[in-house]
Biotite code that builds the C-alpha atoms (Angstrom):
import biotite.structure as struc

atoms = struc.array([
    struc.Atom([19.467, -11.458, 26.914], chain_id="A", res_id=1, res_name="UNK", atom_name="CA", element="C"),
    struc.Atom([22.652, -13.654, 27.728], chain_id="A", res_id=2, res_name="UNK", atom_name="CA", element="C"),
    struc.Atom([25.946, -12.091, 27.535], chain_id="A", res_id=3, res_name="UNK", atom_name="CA", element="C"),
    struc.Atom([27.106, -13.697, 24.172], chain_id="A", res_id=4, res_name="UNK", atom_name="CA", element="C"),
    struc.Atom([23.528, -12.120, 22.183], chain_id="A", res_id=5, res_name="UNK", atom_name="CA", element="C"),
    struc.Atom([24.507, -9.158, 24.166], chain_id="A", res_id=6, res_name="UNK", atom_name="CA", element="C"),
    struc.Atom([27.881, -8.934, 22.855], chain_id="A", res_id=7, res_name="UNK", atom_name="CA", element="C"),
    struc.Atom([27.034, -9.612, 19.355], chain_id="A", res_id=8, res_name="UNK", atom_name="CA", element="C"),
    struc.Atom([24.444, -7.285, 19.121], chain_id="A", res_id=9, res_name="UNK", atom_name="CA", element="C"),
    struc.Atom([27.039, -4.425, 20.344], chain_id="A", res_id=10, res_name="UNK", atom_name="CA", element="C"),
    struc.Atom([29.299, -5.408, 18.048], chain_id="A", res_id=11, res_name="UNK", atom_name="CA", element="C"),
    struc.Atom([26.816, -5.289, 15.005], chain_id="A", res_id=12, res_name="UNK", atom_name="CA", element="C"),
    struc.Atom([25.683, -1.559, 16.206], chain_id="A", res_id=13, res_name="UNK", atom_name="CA", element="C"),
    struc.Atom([29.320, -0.333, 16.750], chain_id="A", res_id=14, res_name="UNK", atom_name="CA", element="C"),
    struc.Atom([30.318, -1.813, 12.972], chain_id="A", res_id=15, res_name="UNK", atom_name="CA", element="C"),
    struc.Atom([27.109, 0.016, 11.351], chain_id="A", res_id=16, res_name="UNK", atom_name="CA", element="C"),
    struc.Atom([27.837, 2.989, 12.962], chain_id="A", res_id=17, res_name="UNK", atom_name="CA", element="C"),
    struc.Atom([31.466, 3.532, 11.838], chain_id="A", res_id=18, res_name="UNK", atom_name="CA", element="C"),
    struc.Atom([30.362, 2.895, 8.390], chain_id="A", res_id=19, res_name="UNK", atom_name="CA", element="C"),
    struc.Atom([28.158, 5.193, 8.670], chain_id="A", res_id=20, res_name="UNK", atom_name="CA", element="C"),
    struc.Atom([30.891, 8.300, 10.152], chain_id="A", res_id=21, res_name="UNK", atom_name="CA", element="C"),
    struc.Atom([32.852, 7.317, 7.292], chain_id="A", res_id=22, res_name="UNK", atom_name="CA", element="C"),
    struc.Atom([30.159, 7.998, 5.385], chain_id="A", res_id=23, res_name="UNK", atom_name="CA", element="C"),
    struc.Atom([28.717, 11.075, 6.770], chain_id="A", res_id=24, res_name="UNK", atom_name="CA", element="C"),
    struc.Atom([32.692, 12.289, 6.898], chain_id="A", res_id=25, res_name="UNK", atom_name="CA", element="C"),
    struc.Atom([33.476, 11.762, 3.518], chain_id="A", res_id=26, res_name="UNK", atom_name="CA", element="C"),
    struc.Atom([29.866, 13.743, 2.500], chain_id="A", res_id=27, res_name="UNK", atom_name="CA", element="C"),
    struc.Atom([31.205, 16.669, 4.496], chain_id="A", res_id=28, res_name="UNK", atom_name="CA", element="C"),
    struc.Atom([34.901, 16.653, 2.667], chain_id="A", res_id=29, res_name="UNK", atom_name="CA", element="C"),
    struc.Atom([33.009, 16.567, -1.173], chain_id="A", res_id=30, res_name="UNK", atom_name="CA", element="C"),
    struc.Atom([30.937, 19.418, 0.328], chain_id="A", res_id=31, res_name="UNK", atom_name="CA", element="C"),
    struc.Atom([33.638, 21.447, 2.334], chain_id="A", res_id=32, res_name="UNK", atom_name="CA", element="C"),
    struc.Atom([35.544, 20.725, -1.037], chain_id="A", res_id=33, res_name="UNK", atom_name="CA", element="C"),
    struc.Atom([32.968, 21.867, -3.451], chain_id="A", res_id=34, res_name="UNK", atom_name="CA", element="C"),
    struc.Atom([32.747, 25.077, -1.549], chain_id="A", res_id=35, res_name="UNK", atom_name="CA", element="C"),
    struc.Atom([36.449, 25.399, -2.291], chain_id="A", res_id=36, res_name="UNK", atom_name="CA", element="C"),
    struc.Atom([37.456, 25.405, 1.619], chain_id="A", res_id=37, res_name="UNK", atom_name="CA", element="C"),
    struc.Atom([40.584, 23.926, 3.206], chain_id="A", res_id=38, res_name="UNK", atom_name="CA", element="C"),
    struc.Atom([40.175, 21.933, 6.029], chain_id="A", res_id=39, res_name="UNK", atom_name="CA", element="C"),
    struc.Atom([42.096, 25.011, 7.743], chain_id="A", res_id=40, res_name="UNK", atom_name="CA", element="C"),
    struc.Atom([39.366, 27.592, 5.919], chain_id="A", res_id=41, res_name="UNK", atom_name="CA", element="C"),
    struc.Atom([36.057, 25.310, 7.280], chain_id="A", res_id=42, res_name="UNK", atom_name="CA", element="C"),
    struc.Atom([38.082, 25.173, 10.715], chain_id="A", res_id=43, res_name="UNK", atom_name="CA", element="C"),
    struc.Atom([38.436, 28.594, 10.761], chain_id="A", res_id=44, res_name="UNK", atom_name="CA", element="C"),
    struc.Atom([34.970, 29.694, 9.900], chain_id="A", res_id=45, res_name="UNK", atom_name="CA", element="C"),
    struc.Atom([33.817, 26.849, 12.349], chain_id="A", res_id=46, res_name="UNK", atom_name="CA", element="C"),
    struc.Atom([35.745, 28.070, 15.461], chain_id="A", res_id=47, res_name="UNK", atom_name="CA", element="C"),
    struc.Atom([37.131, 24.651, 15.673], chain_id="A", res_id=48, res_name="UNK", atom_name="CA", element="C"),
    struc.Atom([40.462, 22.994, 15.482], chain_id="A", res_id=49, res_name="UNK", atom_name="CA", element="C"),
    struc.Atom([41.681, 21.945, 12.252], chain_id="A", res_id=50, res_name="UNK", atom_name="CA", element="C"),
    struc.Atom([42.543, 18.338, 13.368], chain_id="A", res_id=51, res_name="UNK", atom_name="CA", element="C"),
    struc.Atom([38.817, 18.109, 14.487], chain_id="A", res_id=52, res_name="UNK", atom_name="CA", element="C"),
    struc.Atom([37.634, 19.115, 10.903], chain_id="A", res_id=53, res_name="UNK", atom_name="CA", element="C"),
    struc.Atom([40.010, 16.120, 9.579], chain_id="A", res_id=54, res_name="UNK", atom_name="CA", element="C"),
    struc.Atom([38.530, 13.377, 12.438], chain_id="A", res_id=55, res_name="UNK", atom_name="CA", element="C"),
    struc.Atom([35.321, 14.177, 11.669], chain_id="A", res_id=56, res_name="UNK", atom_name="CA", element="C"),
    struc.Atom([35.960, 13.719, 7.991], chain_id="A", res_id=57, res_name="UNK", atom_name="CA", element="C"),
    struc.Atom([37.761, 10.262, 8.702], chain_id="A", res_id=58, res_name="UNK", atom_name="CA", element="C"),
    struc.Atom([34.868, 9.274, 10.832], chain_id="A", res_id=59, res_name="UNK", atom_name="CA", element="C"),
    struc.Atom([36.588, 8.600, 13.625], chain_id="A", res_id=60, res_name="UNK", atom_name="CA", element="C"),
    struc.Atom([34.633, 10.706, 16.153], chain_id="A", res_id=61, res_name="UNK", atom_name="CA", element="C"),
    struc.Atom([31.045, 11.145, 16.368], chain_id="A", res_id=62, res_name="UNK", atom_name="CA", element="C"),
    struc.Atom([30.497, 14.996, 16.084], chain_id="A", res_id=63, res_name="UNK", atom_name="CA", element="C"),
    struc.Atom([28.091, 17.539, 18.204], chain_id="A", res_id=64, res_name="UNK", atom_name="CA", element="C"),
    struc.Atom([24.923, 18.860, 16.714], chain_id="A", res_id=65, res_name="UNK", atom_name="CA", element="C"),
    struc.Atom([26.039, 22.041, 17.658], chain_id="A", res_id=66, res_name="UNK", atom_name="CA", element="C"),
    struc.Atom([28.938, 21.319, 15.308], chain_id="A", res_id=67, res_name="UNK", atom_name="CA", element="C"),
    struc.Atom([27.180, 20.368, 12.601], chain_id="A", res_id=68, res_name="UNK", atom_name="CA", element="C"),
    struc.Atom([25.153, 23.626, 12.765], chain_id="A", res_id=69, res_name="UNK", atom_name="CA", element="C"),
    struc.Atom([28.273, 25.361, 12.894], chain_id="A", res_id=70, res_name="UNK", atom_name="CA", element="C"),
    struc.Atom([29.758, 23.256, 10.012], chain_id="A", res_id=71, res_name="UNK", atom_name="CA", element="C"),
    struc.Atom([26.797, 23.687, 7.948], chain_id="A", res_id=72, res_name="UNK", atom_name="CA", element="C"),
    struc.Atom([26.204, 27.337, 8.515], chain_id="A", res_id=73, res_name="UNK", atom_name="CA", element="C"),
    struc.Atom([30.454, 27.556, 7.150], chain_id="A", res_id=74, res_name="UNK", atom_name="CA", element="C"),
    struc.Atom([29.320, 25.834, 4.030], chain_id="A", res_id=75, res_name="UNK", atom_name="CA", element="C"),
    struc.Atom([25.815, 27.378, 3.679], chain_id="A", res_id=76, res_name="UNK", atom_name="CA", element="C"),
    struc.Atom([24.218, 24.581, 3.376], chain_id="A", res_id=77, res_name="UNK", atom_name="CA", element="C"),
    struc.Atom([21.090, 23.210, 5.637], chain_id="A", res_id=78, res_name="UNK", atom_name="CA", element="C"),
    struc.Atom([21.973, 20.883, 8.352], chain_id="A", res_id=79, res_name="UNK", atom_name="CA", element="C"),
    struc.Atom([20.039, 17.725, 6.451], chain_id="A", res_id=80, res_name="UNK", atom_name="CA", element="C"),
    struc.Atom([22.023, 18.452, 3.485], chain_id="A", res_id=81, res_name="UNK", atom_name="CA", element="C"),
    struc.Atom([25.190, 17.143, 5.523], chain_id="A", res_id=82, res_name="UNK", atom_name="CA", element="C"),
    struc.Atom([23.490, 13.997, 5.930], chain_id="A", res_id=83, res_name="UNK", atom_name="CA", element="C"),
    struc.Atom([22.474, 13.513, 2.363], chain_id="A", res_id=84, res_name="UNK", atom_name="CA", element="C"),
    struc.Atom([24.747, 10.434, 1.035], chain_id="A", res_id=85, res_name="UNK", atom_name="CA", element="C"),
    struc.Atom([24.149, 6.931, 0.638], chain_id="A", res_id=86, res_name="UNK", atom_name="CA", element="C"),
])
């Protein structure tokens, strides 16, 4: 693969996969929200920093499955269920 195909390619793959954190974060806020938790409640509950809670739900880090177990055992919900959205 030559370096330009290479670069493209990277570039398409980094682009989907900030869409998609966006996505995934703004399916956690409606949920953390419909549970009727602050970010500082779901932080709490989570054993994780409140400003981590609000990157994750701006997509702009890509979270721990460890965290999302934690995060989805806060909101009682099954892990999958953070990862329904379109």
């Amino acid at each position: 693969m030559n370096c330009l195909r290479f670069v493209h390619f990277y570039f398409v793959i980094k682009v989907k996969n900030k869409k998609f954190m966006r996505a995934f974060g703004n399916n956690l806020k409606m949920l953390r929200n419909s549970a009727n938790l602050s970010q500082e409640d779901l932080a709490n509950d989570c054993d994780i920093s409140i400003s981590q809670i609000g990157r994750i739900e701006r997509g702009e880090i890509n979270t721990t499955i460890s965290t999302l177990y934690v995060l989805a055992k806060a909101l009682n919900i099954e892990v999958k269920d953070l990862f329904d959205f379109k």
